[in-house]
Structure formats: C-alpha cells, structure tokens
C-alpha positions in Angstrom: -54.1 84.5 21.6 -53.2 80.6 22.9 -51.0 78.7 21.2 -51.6 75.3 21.0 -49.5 71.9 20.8 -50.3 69.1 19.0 -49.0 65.5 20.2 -48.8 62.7 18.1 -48.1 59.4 19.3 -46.8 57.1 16.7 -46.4 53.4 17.7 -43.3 51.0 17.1 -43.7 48.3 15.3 -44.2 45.2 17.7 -43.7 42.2 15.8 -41.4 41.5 13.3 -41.0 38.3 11.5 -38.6 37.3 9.0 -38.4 35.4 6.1 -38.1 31.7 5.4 -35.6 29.5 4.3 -34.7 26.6 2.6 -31.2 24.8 4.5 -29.5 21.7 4.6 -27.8 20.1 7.3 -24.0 19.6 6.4 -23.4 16.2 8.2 -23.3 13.9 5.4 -26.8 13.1 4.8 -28.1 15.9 2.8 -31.5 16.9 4.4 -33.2 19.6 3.8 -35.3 21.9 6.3 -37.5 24.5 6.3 -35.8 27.3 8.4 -39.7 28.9 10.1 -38.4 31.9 11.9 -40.8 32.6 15.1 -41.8 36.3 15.3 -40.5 38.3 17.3 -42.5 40.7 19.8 -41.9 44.0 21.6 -44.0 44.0 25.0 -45.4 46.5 26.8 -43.4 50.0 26.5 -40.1 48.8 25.8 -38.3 50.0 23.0 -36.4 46.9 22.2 -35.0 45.8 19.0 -37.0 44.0 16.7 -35.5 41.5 13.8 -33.9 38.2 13.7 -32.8 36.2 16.0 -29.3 36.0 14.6 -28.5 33.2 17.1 -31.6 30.6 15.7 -32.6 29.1 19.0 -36.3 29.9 18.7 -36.9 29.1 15.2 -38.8 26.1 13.8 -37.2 23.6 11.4 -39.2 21.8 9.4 -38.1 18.4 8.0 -39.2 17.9 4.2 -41.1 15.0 4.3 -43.7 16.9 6.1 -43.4 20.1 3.3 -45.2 19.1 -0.3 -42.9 21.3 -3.2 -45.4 21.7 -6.2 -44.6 21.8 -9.8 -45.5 24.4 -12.2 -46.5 22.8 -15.3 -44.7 22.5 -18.8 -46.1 25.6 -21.4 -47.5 22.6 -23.6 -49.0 21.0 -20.4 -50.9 22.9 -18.3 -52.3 21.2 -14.8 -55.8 23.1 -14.1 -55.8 20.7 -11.0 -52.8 22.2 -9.6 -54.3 24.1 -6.8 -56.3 20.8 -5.5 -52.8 19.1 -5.1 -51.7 21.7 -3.2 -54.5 22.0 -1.7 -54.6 18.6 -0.7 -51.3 18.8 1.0 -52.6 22.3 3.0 -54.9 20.2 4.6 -52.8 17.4 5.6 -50.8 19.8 7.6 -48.0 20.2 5.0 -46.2 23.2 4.7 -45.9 24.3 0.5 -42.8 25.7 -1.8 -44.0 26.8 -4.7 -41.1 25.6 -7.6 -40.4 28.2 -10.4 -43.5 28.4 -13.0 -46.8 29.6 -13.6 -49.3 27.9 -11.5 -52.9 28.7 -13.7 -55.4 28.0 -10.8 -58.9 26.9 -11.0 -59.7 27.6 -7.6 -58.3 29.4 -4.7 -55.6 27.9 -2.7 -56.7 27.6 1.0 -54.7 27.9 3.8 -56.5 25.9 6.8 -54.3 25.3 9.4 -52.7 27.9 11.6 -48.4 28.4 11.0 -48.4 26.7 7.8 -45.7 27.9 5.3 -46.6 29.1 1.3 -43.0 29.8 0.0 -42.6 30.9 -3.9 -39.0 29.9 -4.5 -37.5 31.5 -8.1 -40.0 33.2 -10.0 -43.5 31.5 -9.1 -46.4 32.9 -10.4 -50.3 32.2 -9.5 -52.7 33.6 -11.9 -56.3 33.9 -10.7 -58.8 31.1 -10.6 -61.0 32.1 -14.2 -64.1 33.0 -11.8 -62.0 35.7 -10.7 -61.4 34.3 -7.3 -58.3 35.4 -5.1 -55.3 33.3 -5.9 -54.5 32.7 -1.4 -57.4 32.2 0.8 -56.4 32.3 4.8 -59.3 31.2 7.1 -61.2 33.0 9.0 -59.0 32.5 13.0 -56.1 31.1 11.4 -52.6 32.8 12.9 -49.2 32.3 12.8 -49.0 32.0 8.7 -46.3 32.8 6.2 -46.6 33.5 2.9 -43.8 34.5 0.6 
C-alpha cells in the first residue's frame, strides 16, 4: 500500500489597507484632513509584513473643502433626497463622511470615480432605497475605493 501526501498551498494575504481618518493639523488654523491610507502590497514571494505604514509618508491627505459631510435628517424631517446630494458631490470628485443618523435612501448611492472615500462616522445608518435597491453602488472598473 502507498501512502500519499497532500500539499496545500495557502496564500498570504497581499494587500492590506487600513482604515481612514479624520485629523487636524495643530498649527493654529484648525483644518481638518482626511488621513487616505495607500494600500499596502506584498510582491512576488516575499513574506513581508503587511499593515500600516506607521511612519505616514505614503498616505493621502485630503483637505475638506474637497470632502462633502452629509447630514442625516431630524426624526420629524426626513430628506428622501438625501442620496442625490450625496450623490451629487460623488460625482464632483468629492470624497463623503457620512454624520451620525439614518440616511432613508431613495436610490442607490453611486460611487463613480476611482479612490473616492465613503466614511460613516458615529452610528450612520443607510436603509435601502424602497425598490429594494442596494444602499452602495461601485462601478463597474472603478479601484482604489474605501468604504467604511
């Protein structure tokens, strides 16, 4: 009787991305960024370590005049046209935080551009579009984007 042996290769994990942020700059002026850490990637067979770049010098930061934070409406005023204001701003090339709320959608929100930013800060909640559409859309090609 042979015995056999079974190989199995398993794969490392080879890109890692981390979260974003919301920072300030402490010089005076009290701006505000959006920390856009760029993913990091293992090539070829190394087995290097994956996670953040503790040091920062490859990240993006994104000024807020170019980021749109949406509003999540009052319980005795609900905004059905929510998700076409953020929408609106997706497709300007704006980066979105989500403020803490309910966000009742009436249509998808969709994500057009490639590394754009959908941050929930707090508690944020999207309920589904009533035609029971997904609450994110990403286009078809589009890389590089962050949703969280």
């Amino acid at each position: 009787m042979k015995s056999h042996s079974v190989l199995t290769n398993l794969f490392a994990q080879s890109i890692y991305r981390c979260f974003v942020a919301i920072e300030t700059v402490e010089d005076g002026t009290k701006k505000y960024f959006l920390h856009v850490p760029q993913p990091r990637i293992r090539s070829g067979e190394t087995l290097s370590p994956l996670g953040a770049d503790l040091s920062g010098a490859t990240d993006d930061r994104r000024p807020f005049e170019n980021v749109y934070v949406a509003r999540a409406e009052d319980e005795d005023d609900i905004d059905y046209g929510v998700a076409s204001k953020i929408n609106f701003a997706l497709k300007q090339g704006k980066d979105v935080v989500l403020s803490p709320g309910i966000y009742h959608l009436s249509k998808s929100i969709n994500i057009v551009n490639s590394d754009q930013v959908l941050l929930g800060i707090g508690m944020a909640t999207l309920t589904a579009p009533p035609t029971g559409a997904p609450c994110i859309r990403v286009a078809t090609g589009i890389e590089g984007v962050c949703i969280g």
